[in-house]
C-alpha positions as CSV (number, residue, x, y, z in Angstrom):
1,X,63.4,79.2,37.6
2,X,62.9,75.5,39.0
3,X,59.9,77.2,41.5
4,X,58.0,78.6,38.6
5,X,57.8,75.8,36.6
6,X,54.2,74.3,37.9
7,X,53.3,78.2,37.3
8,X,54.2,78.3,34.1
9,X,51.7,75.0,33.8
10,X,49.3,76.8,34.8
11,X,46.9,77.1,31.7
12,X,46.3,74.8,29.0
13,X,47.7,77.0,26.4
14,X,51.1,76.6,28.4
15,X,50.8,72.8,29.1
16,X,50.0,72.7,25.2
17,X,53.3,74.7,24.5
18,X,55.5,73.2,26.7
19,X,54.6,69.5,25.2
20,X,54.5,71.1,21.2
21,X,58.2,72.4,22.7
22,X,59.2,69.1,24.4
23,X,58.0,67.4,21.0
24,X,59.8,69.4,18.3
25,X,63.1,69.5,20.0
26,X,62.5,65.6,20.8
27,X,63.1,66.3,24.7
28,X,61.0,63.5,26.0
29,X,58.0,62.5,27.3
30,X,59.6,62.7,31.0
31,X,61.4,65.9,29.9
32,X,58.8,67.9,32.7
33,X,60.7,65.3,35.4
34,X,64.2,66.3,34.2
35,X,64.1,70.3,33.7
36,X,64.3,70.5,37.4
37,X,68.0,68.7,37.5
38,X,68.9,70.1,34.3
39,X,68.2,73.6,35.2
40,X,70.0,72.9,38.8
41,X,73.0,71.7,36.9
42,X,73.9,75.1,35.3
43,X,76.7,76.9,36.7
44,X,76.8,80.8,37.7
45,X,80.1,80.7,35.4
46,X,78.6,78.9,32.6
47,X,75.7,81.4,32.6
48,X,78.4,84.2,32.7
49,X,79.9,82.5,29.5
50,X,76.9,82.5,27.6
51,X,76.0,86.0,28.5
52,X,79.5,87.3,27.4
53,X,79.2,85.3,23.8
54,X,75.7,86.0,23.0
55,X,75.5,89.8,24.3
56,X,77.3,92.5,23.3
57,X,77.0,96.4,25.3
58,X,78.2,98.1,22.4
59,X,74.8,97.6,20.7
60,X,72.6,97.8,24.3
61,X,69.4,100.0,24.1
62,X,68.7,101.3,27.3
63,X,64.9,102.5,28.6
64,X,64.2,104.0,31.8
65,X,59.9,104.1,32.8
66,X,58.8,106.0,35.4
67,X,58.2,109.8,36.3
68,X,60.8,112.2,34.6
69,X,62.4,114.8,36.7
């Protein structure tokens, strides 16, 4: 994720939702220097975590594209 950022800057409509985000949720005006670290700081287990809370496979819908055989 911390490659893509400048990507994701790539259009004014993005740079213009990325600083309404960083306003509303009072990140910062230097909040574009910080996501790097802040994103780099997250854990493989703390991601795990938050995937086991907030998801649940018991109510999964699952969609397969492609050619049917």
């Amino acid at each position: 994720m911390i490659g893509s950022i400048p990507r994701a800057l790539e259009t004014n409509a993005a740079i213009a939702n990325f600083l309404q985000t960083a306003e509303f949720f009072d990140l910062g005006l230097d909040y574009d220097m910080r996501l790097p670290d802040l994103l780099g700081a997250v854990t493989l287990d703390e991601v795990t975590e938050a995937a086991r809370r907030a998801l649940d496979p018991d109510r999964a819908t699952v969609v397969i594209a492609g050619p049917y055989e």
